[in-house]
C-alpha positions as CSV (number, residue, x, y, z in Angstrom):
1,X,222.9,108.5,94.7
2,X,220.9,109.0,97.9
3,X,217.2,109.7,98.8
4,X,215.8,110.3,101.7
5,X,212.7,109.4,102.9
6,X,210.1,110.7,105.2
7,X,208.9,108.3,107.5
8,X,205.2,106.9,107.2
9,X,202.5,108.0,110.2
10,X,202.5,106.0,113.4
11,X,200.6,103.3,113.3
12,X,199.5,102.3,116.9
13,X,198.0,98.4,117.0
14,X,196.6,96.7,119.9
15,X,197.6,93.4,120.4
16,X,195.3,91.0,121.7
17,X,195.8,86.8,122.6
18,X,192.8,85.4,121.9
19,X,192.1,81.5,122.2
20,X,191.8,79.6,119.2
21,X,187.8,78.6,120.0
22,X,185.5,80.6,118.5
23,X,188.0,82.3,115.6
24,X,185.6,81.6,112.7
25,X,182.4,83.1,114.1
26,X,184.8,86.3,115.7
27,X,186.0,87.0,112.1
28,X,182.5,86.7,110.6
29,X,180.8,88.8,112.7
30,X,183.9,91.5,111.8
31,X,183.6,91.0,108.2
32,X,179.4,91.3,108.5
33,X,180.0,94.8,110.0
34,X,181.9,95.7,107.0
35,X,185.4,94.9,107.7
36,X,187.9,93.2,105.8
37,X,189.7,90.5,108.1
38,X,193.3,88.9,107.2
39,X,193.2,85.3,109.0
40,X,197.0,84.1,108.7
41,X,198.0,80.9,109.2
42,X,201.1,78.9,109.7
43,X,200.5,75.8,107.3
44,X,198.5,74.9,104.8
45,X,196.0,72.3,106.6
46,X,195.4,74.6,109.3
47,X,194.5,77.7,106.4
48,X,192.4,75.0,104.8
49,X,190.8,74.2,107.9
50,X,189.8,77.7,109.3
51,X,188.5,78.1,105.3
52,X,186.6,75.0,106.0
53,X,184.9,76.3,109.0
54,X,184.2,80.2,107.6
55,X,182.4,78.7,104.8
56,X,180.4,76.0,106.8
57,X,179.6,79.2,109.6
58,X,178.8,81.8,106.7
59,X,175.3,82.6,105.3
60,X,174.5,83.3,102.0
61,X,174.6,87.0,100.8
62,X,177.0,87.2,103.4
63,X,180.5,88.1,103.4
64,X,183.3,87.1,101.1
65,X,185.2,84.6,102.1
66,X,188.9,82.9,100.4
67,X,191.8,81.4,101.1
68,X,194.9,81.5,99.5
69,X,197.8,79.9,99.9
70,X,201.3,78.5,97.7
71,X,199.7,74.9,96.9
72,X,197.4,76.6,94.5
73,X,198.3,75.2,91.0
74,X,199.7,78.3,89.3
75,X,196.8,79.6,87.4
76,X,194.2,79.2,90.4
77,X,196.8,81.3,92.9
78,X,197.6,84.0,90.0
79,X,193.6,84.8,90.0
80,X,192.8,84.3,93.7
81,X,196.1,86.9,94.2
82,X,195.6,89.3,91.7
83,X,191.7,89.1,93.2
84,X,192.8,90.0,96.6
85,X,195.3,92.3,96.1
86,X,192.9,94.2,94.3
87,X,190.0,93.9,96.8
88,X,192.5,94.6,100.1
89,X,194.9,97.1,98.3
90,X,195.0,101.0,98.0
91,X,191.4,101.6,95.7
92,X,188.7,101.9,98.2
93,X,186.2,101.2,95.3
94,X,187.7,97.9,94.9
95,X,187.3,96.8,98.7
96,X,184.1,94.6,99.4
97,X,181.1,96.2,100.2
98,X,179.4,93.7,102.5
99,X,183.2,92.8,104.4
100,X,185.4,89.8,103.8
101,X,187.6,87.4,105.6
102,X,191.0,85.9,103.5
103,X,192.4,83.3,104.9
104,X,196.0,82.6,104.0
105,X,199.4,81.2,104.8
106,X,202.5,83.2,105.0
107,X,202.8,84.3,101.3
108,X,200.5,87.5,102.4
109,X,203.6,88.5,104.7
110,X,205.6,90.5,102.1
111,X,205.9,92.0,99.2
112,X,202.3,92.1,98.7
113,X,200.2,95.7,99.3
114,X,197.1,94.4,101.2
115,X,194.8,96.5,103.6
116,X,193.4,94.7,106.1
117,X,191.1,96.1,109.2
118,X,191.6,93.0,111.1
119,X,194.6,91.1,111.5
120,X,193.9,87.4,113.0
121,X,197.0,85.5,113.3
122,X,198.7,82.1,114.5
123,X,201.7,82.6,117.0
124,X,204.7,82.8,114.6
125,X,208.6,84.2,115.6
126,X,209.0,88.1,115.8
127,X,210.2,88.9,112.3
128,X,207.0,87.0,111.1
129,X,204.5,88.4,113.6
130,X,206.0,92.1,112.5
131,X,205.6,91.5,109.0
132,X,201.9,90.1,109.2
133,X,201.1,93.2,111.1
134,X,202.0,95.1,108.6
135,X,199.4,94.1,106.7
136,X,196.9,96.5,109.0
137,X,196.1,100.0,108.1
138,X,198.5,100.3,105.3
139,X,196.5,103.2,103.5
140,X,194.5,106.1,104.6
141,X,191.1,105.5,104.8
142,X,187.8,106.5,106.5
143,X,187.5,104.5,109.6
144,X,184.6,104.2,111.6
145,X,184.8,106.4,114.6
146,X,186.4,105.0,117.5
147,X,187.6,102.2,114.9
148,X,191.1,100.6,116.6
149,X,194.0,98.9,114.6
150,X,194.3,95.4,116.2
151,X,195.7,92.0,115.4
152,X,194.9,89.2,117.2
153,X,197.3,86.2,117.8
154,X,195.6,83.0,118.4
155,X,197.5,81.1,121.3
156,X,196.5,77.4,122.4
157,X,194.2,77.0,125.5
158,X,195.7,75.5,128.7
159,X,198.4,75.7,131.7
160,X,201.2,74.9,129.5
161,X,202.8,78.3,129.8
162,X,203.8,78.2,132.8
163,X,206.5,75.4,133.8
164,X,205.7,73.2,130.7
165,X,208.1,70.8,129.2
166,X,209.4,71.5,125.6
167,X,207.2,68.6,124.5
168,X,204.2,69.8,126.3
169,X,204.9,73.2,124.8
170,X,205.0,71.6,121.2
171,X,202.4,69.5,121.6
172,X,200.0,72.9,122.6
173,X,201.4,74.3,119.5
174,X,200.5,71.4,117.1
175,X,201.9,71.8,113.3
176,X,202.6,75.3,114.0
177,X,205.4,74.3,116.5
C-alpha cells in the first residue's frame, strides 16, 4: 500500500554564527519580547551551564526558563517533557504568554513536535544541525510582521579557523569537540 504525500510549505531560515559571549542575555531579551527560544546544547554540563546563567540573568515575572536534558531521573524528565511539549507544540493557547527560553541537549532533536521561534544552537555535524532546525516554525502561526525564522549557531571566538592545528581546533571547541 502506498500514500503519497504533499510536501509541507518552504520554510526559509536564516542562519546566523554568533559568538558564544553574550548568549544568555541575547535569548532573554527574545523570550521578554514574547518569543519562545530553543537553546540546544551538545552535553549536559554545558546545557546546565547556559541554565545556570539564564536563571542568574532573569528577573522575576520574567520569562520562563528550563532545561531539559536525559540525566533527569525518570519522573523529573517525563514532567519537564510532557511540560514542554505542551508549551512549544501545536496549541497556541498552551505557548507562554510572557516568552520562554528551554535549554536542552540533543533529545529535543527528534521525535519530539516542538515549536520554537528561535533556534540557538552549539556547532554540531550536518545531520544534527538539520534536525535541530527543524525544530523552527513547525506550525502555522501568527507571526509578528517582519518576524524571520533564524537559528543561530554559537561558534568559539578566535583565529583558529584559519590554518589551525587539529588540537587547536579541539581545544576552541572544548567538550563539544
Amino acid at each position: 500500500f502506498e500514500l503519497s504525500v504533499a510536501p509541507g510549505p518552504e520554510k526559509a531560515v536564516t542562519i546566523r554564527l554568533v559568538p558564544p559571549a553574550g548568549l544568555a542575555e541575547a535569548c532573554l531579551g527574545r523570550a521578554a519580547a514574547g518569543e519562545c527560544v530553543l537553546w540546544i546544547r551538545n552535553t549536559v554540563a554545558e546545557a546546565q551551564e547556559s541554565y545556570r546563567l539564564l536563571k542568574g540573568a532573569s528577573v522575576v515575572g520574567g520569562p520562563e526558563i528550563g532545561l531539559l536534558h536525559a540525566r533527569h531521573p525518570l519522573f523529573r524528565r517525563e514532567h519537564l517533557e510532557e511540560h514542554w511539549m505542551s508549551a512549544l507544540g501545536k496549541d497556541p493557547a498552551c505557548r507562554p504568554v510572557g516568552g520562554c527560553v528551554l535549554v536542552s541537549t540533543q533529545v529535543v532533536e527528534q521525535s519530539v513536535d516542538i515549536d520554537a521561534d528561535l533556534l540557538v544552537t552549539d556547532l554540531a555535524p550536518t545531520d544534527m544541525l538539520l534536525q535541530r532546525i527543524g525544530r523552527l516554525w513547525r506550525h502555522e502561526r501568527n507571526r509578528p510582521p517582519g518576524a524571520e525564522c533564524q537559528a543561530w549557531i554559537s561558534i568559539p571566538e578566535g583565529d583558529f579557523r584559519e590554518r589551525a592545528t587539529a588540537a587547536e581546533i579541539k581545544e576552541a571547541l572544548g567538550a563539544s569537540a
